[in-house]
C-alpha positions as CSV (number, residue, x, y, z in Angstrom):
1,X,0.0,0.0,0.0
2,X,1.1,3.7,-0.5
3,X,1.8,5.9,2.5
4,X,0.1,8.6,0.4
5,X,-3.8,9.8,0.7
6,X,-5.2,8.7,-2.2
7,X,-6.5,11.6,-4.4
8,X,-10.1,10.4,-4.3
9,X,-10.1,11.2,-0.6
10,X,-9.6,15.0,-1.2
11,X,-12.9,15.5,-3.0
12,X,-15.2,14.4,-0.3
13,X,-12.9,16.9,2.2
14,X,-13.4,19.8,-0.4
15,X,-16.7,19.2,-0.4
16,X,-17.1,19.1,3.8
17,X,-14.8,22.3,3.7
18,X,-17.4,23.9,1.1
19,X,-20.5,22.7,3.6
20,X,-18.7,25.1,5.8
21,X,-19.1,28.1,4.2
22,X,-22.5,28.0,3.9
23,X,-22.9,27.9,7.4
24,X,-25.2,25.0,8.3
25,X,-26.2,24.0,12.0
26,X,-22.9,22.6,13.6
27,X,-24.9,19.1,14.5
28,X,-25.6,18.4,11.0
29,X,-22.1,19.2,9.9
30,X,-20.5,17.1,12.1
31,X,-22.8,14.3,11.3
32,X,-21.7,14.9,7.1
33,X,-18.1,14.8,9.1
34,X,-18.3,11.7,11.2
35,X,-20.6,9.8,8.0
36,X,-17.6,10.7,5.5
37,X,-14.9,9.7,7.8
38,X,-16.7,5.6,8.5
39,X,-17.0,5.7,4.9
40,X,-13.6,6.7,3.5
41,X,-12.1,4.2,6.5
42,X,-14.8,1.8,6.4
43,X,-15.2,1.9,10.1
44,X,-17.7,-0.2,12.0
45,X,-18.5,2.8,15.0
46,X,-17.8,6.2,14.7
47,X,-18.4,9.3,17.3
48,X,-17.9,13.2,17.7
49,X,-18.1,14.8,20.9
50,X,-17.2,19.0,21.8
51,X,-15.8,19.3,24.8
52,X,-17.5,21.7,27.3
53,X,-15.4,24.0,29.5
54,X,-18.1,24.8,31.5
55,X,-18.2,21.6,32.9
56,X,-15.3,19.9,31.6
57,X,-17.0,17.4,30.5
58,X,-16.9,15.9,26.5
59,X,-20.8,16.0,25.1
60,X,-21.5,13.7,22.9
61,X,-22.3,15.6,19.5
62,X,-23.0,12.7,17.1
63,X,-22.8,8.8,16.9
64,X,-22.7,6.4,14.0
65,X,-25.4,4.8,13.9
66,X,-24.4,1.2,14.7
67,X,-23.7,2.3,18.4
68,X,-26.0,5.2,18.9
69,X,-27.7,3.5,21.7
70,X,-24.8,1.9,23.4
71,X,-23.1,6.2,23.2
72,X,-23.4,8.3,26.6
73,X,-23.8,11.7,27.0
74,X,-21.4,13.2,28.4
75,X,-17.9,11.5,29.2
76,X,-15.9,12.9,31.8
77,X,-11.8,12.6,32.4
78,X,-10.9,8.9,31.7
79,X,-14.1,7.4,30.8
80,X,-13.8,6.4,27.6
81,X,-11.6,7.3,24.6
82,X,-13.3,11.0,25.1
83,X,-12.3,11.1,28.4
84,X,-8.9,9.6,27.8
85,X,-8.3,12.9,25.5
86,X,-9.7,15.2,27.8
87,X,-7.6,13.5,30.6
88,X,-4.4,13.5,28.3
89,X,-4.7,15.9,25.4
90,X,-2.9,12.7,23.5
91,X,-4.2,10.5,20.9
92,X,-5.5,6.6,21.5
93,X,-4.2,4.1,19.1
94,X,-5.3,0.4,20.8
95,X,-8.0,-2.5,21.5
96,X,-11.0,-0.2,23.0
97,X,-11.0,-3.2,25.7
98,X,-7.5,-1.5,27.1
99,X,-9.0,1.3,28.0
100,X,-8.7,2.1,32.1
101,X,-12.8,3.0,31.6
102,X,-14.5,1.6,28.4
103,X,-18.2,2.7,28.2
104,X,-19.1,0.9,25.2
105,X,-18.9,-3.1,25.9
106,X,-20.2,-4.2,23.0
107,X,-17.1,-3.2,20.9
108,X,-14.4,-4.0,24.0
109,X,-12.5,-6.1,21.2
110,X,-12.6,-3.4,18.4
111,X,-9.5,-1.6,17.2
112,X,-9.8,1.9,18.1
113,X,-8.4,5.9,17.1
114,X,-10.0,8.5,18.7
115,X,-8.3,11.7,17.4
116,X,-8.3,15.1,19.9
117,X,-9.8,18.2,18.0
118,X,-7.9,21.1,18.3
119,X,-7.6,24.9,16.8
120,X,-4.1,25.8,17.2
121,X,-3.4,25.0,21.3
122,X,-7.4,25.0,22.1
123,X,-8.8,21.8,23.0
124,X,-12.3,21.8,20.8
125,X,-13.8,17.9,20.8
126,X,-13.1,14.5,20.1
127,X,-13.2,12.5,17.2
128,X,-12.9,8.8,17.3
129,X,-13.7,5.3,15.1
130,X,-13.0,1.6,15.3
131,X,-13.0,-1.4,13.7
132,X,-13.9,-4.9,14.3
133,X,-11.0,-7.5,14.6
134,X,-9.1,-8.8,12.6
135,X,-9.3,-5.4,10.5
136,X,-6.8,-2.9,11.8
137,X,-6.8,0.8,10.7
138,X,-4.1,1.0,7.5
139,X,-1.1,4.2,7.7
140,X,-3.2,6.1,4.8
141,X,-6.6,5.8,6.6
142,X,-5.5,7.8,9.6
143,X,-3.7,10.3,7.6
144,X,-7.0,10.5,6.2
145,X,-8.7,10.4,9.5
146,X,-6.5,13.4,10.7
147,X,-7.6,15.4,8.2
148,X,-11.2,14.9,8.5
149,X,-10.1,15.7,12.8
150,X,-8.5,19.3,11.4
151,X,-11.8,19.5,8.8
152,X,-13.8,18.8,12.5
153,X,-11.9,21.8,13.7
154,X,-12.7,24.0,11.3
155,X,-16.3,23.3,11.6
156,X,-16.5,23.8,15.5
157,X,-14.6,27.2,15.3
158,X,-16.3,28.2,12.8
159,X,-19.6,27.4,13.9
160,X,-18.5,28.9,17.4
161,X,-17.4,31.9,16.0
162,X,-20.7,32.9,13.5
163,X,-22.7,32.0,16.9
164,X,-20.3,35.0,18.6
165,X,-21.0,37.7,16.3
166,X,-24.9,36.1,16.4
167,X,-24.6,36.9,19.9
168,X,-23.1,40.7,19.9
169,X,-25.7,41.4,17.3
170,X,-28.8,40.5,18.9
171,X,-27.3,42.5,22.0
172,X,-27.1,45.8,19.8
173,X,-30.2,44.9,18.4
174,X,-31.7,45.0,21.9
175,X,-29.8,48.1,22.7
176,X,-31.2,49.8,19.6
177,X,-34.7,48.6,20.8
178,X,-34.7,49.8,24.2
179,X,-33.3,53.2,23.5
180,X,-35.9,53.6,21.0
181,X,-38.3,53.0,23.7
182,X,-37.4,55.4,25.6
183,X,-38.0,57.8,23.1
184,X,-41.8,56.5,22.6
185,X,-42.8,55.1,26.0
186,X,-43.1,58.4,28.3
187,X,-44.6,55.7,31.5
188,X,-41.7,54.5,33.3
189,X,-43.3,51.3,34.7
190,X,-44.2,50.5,31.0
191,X,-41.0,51.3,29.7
192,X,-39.4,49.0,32.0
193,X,-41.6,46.2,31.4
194,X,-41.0,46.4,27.8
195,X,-37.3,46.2,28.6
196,X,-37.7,43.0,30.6
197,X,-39.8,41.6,27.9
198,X,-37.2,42.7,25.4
199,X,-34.8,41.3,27.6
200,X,-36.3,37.8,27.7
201,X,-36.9,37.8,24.2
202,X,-34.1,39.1,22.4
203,X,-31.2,37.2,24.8
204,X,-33.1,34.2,25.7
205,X,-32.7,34.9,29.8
206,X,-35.2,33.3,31.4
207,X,-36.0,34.5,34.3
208,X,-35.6,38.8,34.7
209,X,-36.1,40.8,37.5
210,X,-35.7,44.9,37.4
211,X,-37.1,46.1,40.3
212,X,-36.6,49.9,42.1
213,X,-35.6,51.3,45.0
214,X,-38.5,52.0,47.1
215,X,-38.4,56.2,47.5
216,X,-40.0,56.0,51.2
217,X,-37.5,53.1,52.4
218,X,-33.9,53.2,50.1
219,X,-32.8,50.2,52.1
220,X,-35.6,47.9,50.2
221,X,-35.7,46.8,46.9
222,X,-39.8,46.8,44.9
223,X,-40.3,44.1,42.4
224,X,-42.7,45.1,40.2
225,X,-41.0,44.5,36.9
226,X,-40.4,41.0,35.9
227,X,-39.9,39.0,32.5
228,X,-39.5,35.5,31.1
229,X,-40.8,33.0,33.5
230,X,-40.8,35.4,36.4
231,X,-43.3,37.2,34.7
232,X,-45.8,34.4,34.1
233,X,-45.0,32.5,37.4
234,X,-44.7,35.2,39.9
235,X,-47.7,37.5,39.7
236,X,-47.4,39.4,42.9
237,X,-45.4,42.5,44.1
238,X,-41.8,41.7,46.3
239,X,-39.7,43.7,48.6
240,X,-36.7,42.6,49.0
241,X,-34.2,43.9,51.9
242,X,-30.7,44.8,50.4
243,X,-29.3,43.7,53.4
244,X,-29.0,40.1,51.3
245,X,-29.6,38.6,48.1
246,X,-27.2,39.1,45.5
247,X,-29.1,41.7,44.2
248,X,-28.6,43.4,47.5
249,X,-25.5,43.1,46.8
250,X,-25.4,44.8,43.8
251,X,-27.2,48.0,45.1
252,X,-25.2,47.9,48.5
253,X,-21.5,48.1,46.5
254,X,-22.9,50.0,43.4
255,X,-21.2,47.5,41.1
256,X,-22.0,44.5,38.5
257,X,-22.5,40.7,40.6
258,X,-21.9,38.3,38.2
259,X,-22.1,34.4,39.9
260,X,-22.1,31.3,37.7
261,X,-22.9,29.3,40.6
262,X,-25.3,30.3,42.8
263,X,-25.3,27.2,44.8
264,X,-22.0,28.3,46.1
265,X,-22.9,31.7,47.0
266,X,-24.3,31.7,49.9
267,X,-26.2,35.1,49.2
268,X,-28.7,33.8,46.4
269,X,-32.3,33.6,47.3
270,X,-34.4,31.6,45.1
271,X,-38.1,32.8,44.7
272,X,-40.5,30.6,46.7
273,X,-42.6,28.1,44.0
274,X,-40.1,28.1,41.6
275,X,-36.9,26.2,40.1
276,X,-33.8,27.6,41.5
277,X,-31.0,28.9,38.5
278,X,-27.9,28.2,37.9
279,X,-26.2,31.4,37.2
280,X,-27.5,35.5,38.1
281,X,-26.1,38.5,37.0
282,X,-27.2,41.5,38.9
283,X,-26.1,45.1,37.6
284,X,-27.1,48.3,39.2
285,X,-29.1,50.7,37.8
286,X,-26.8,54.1,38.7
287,X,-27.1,57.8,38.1
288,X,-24.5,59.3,39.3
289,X,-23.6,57.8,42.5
290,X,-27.0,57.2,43.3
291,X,-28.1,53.6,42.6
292,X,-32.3,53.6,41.0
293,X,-32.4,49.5,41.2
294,X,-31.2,46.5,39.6
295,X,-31.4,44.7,35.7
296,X,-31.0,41.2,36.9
297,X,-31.2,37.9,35.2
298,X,-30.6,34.4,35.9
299,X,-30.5,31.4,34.0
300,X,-29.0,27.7,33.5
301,X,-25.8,28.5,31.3
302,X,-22.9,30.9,32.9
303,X,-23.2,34.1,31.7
304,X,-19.8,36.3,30.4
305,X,-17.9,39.1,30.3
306,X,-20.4,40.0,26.9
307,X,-23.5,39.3,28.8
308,X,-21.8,41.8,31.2
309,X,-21.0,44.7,29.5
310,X,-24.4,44.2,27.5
311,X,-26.8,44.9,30.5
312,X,-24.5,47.4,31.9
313,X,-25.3,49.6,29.1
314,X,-29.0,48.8,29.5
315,X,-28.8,50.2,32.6
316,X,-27.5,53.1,32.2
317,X,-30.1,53.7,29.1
318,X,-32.7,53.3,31.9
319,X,-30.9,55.1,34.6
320,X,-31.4,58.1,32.6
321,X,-34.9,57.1,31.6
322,X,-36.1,57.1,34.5
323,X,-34.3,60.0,35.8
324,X,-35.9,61.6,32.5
325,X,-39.4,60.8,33.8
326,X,-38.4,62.0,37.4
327,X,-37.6,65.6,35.6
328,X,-40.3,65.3,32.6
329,X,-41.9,68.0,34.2
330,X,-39.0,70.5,35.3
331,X,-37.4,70.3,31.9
332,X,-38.6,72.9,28.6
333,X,-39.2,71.9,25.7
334,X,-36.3,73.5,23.6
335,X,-33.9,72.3,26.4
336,X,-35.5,68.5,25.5
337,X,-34.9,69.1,21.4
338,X,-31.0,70.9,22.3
339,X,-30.3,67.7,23.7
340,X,-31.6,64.7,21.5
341,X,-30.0,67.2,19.2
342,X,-26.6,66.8,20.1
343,X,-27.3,63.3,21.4
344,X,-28.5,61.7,17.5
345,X,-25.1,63.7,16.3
346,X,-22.7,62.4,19.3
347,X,-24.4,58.5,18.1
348,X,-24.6,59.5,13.8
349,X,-20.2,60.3,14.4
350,X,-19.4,58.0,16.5
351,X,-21.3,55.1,17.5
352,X,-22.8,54.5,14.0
353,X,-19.4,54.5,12.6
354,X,-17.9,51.8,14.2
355,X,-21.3,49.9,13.4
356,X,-21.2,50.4,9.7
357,X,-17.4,49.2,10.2
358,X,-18.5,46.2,12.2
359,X,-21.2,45.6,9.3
360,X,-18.9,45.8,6.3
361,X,-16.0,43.9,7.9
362,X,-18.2,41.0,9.5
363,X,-19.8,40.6,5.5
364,X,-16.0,39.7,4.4
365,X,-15.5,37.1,7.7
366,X,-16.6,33.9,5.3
367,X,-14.8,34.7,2.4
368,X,-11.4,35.7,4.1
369,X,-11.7,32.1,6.8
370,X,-12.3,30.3,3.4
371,X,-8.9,31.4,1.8
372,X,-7.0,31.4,5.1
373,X,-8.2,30.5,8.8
374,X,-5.1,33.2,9.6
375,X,-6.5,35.8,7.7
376,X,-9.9,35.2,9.6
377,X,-8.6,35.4,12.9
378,X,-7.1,38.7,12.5
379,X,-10.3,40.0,10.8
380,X,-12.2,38.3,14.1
381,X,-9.6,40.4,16.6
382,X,-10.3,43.1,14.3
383,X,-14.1,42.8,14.5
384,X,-13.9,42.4,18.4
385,X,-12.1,45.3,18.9
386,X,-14.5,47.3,16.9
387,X,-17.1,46.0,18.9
388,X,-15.6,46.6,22.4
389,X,-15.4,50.5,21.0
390,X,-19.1,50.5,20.6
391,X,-20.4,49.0,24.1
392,X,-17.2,51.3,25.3
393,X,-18.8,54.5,23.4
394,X,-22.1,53.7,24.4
395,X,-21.3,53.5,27.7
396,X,-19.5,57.1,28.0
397,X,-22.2,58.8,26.0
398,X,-24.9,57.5,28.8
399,X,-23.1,58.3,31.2
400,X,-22.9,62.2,30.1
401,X,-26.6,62.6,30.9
402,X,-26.1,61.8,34.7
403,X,-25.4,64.8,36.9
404,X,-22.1,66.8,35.9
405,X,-21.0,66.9,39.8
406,X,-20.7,63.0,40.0
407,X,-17.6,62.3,41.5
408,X,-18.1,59.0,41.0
409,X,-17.6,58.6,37.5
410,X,-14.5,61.4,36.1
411,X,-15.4,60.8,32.4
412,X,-18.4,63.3,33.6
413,X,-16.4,66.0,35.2
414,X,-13.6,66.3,32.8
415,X,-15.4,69.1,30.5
416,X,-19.0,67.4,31.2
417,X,-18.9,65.3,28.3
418,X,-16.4,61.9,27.3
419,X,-15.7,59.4,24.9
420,X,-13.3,56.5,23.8
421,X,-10.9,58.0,21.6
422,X,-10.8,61.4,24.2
423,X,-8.2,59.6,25.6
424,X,-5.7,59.0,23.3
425,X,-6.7,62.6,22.2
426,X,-5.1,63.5,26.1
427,X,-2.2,61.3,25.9
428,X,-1.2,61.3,22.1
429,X,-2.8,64.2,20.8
430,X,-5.0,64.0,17.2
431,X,-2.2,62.1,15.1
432,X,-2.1,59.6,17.8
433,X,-5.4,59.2,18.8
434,X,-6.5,59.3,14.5
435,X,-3.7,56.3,13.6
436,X,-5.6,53.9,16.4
437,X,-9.2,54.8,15.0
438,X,-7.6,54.2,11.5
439,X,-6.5,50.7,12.1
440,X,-9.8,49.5,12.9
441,X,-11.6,51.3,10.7
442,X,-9.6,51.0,7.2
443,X,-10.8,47.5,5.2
444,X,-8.4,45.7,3.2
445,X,-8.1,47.0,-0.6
446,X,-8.2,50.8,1.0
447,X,-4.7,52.5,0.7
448,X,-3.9,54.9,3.6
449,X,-1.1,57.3,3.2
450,X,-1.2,60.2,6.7
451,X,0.8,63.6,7.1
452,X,1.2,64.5,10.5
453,X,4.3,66.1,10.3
454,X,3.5,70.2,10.8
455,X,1.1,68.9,13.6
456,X,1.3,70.7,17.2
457,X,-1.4,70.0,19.4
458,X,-4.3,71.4,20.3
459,X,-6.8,72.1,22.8
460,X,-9.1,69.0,23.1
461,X,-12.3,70.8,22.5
462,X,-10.7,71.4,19.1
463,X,-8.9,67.6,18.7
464,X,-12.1,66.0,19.3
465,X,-13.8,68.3,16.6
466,X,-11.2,67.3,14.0
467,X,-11.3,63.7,15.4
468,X,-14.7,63.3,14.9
469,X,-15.2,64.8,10.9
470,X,-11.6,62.5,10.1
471,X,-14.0,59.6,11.3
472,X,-17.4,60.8,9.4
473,X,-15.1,61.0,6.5
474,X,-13.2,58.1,6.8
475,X,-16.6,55.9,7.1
476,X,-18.3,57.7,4.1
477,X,-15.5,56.9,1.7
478,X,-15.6,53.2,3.0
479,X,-19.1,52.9,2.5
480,X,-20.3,54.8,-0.4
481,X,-17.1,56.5,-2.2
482,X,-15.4,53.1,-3.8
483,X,-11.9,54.7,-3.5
484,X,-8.6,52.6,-3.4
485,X,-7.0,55.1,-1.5
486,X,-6.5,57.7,1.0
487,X,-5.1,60.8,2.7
488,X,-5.1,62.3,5.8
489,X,-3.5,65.1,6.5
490,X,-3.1,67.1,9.1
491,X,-1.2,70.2,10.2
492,X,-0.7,73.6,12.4
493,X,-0.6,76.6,10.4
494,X,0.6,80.2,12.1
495,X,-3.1,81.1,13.1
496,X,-4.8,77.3,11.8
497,X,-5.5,73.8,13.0
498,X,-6.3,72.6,9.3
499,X,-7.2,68.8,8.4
500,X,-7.5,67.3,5.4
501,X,-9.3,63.8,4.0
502,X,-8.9,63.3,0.2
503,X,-9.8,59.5,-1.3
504,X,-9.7,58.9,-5.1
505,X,-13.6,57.4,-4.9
506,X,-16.2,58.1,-7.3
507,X,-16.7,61.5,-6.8
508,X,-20.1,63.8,-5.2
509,X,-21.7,63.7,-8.3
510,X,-24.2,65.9,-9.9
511,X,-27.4,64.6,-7.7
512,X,-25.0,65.7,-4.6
513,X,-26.9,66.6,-1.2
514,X,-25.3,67.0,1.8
515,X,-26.8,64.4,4.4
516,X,-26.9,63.9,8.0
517,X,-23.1,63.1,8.6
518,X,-21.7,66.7,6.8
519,X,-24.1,68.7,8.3
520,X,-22.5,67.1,11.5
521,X,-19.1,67.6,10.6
522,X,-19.9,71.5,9.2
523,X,-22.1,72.1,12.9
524,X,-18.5,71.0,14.9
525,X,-15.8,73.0,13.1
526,X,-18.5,76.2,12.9
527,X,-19.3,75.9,16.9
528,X,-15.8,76.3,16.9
529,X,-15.3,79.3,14.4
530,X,-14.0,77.4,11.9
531,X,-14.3,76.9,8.2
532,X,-15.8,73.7,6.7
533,X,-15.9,72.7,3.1
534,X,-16.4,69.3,0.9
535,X,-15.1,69.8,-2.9
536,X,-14.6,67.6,-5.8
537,X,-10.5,65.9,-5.2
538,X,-7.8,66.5,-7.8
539,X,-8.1,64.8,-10.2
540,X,-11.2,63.1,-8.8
541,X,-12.7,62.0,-5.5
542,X,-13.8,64.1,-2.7
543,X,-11.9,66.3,-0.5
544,X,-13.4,67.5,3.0
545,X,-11.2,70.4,4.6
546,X,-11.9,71.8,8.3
547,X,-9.8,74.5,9.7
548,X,-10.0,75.8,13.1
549,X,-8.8,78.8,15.0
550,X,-5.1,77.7,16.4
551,X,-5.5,77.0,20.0
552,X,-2.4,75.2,21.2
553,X,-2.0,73.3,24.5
554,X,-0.4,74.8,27.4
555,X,3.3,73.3,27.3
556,X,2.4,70.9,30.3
557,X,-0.7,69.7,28.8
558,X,0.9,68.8,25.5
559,X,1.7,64.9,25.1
């Protein structure tokens, strides 16, 4: 026999890497896997199982079907040849029988090779077949059978990956939802009972709890609000001490309790006539320093630092709603308008930027992990990063509404207003702060040539004007202007800050009309008494220029 795969093997593992691409549950691609892999090594028993870090434990994914009754769940360390990998990390070459703990008895005599999954040092699943005696596995079937265990790979990671950026975008979604809300439902209690709802629905908790400090007694907690199966099971007003409960807990220290066991925290209190969870995160509802109640959530899966983050900007979307319906009455009407104002213009520049980034770079994920798993995993990091901007962004924008003497959170008090990229502004000034918001901006195929060289920096007020048009221009000639490349210039004149953004694209055309996003960028550098203007480039493109009055920082300020 020849030590080589034979060619007719690589069509069937084209085909499985194809299957891929187009995304399919993960179960049924590991069943094409583990069906291909008894077929091309005409073994007798096959199984799949992905190991779960939760519980270290392997669960069983698929079975051929010969043994599909005689297959456990789970397997732990050193039951079985799963176990054996999860116990070692090491292939098992041998008589199943030899096994310190074979589960399967009715193939104890069976040659065996169970395979570990990985991707790159991570442990992923198991992959293992056999063989009834006197057959024994041949070299070129398990070089064939370590392929289809690297094909396995890719499939998991893949499938793991897709369910990732699932995940962050039905917490945005639910973001987008709830401050909408806010907007259209003026009745607190209704407004937080479509949150909880939303809550529920659009994460899949099941169980939600958001209930307030009680004004005539701040050392009690009053559920009112409640969604998922709290909502239909419990259908009676609680008040809870914050003396205890993890809840409690969250009000007392004014910071997130997150507990994936609550078994072992001896501070969980399970609602009477109902099954207890697994897991709560609790995060407080704060204005300020003052904390209004509590978004928590339990449910039977652990929750992470995503689930985190998510519903600590929910709570700061409803710390300043229901601050807003505290003041409804005390506030005008123009003041109201002056704010949503500068509010839709602080999320069109910023927020929505790195969201149309996020969008156009997570469109290009399948096709880059197709030519090279490498090249996906930088576009992944890349992707992350842009999202961890957002919930980041988010978060400091909220957080402007709360009272501008909070000394509890500085990105208030330092000029009453903050964002992500102020401080790099602080520490590296606009060339700085502009090169890190370039790298996770610019897509692949977009040239980026920068002149910073006459730069001198400026007072932040200023820097964060010129920050914020370089990013509404950036993100219009990646969406719309079809340029392969682009300048950014930026320099101090004797009496002007000037920058400069020139791309090659496809021009402003005679149907131009300036939208949303210019009138933006022309409102900052004019607030400023500056000079703003968007021309046709040379010899074609678009150029956008802003120039500000020179205002450089005080020599100890400077970076």
């Amino acid at each position: 026999m020849s030590d080589t795969i034979p060619s007719a093997t690589l069509g069937p593992l084209a085909a499985l890497l194809a299957e891929i691409e187009q995304a399919p549950p993960l179960r049924q691609l590991l069943e094409q896997i583990l069906d291909a892999a008894c077929r091309m090594a005409h073994a007798d028993t096959g199984i799949i199982g992905v190991y779960d870090a939760d519980t270290d434990v392997m669960r069983t994914a698929t079975v051929h079907h010969s043994v599909q009754a005689q297959a456990a769940p789970v397997y732990a360390r050193g039951e079985g040849i799963g176990g054996h990998i999860l116990a070692t990390g090491m292939r098992y070459m041998g008589r199943y029988g030899d096994l310190p703990d074979p589960r399967t008895k009715v193939i104890l005599d069976h040659q065996a090779l169970g395979l570990p999954i990985r991707w790159q040092d991570r442990l992923l699943g198991y992959f293992a077949v056999s063989v009834a005696p006197p057959r024994r596995f041949r070299s070129t079937q398990i070089e064939t059978l370590e392929l289809i265990a690297r094909v396995a790979a890719i499939a998991i990671e893949h499938s793991r990956r897709q369910e990732e950026e699932r995940r962050r975008s039905s917490r945005f979604e639910l973001i987008a939802r709830i401050a909408a809300d806010i907007h259209r439902e003026p009745d607190r209690d209704a407004l937080l009972q479509r949150a909880a709802d939303a809550i529920h629905g659009v994460l899949k908790f099941p169980n939600v709890d958001i209930p307030l400090l009680d004004p005539s007694d701040p050392n009690m907690l009053v559920v009112r609000i409640r969604g998922g199966s709290y909502k239909r099971n419990i259908q009676k007003v609680d008040y809870l001490p914050i003396s205890g409960g993890i809840m409690g807990a969250a009000v007392r220290e004014g910071r997130t309790q997150l507990v994936n066991d609550v078994h072992a925290d001896p501070r969980y209190l399970c609602p009477p006539g109902v099954k207890a969870a697994r897991a709560e995160l609790a995060v407080p509802i704060c204005l300020g320093d003052r904390v209004l109640g509590v978004v928590n959530v339990e449910g039977d899966r652990p929750f992470d630092d995503l689930d985190r983050r998510s519903l600590e900007v929910i709570a700061d979307y409803l710390a300043v709603a229901i601050d807003n319906s505290q003041l409804s009455g005390k506030v005008s009407e123009a003041a109201v308008l002056a704010e949503r104002q500068r509010l839709a213009r602080e999320l069109h520049d910023n927020v929505t930027q790195i969201l149309s980034s996020m969008s156009l770079l997570s469109q290009t994920l399948g096709a880059a992990w197709q030519r090279s798993p490498a090249e996906g995993e930088r576009r992944v990091a890349r992707l992350q990063q842009l999202a961890q901007t957002a919930f980041a962004e988010l978060r400091m924008l909220l957080r402007q509404l709360a009272p501008p003497d909070s000394a509890s959170h500085p990105a208030i008090s330092r000029q009453g207003r903050s964002f992500v990229g102020l401080e790099n502004l602080r520490t590296q000034a606009l060339p700085g702060a502009l090169t890190k918001l370039l790298a996770a901006m610019i897509p692949d195929g977009l040239s980026v040539k920068t002149g910073f060289s006459g730069y001198v920096p400026q007072q932040l007020e200023n820097e964060e004007a010129l920050y914020r048009v370089c990013q509404e221009a950036v993100s219009n000639t990646v969406r719309h202007a079809g340029a392969k490349r682009l300048r950014i210039e930026a320099a101090v004149t004797a009496t002007e800050a000037v920058l400069r953004v020139a791309d090659d694209g496809r021009g402003l055309g005679g149907e131009f009309r300036p939208g949303v996003g210019l009138g933006s960028m022309r409102t900052r550098v004019e607030s400023l008494r500056g000079h703003f203007r968007v021309s046709p480039g040379n010899p074609r493109g678009t150029l956008i220029e802003a120039r500000l009055p020179r205002a450089d920082r005080d020599a100890e300020a400077a970076p």
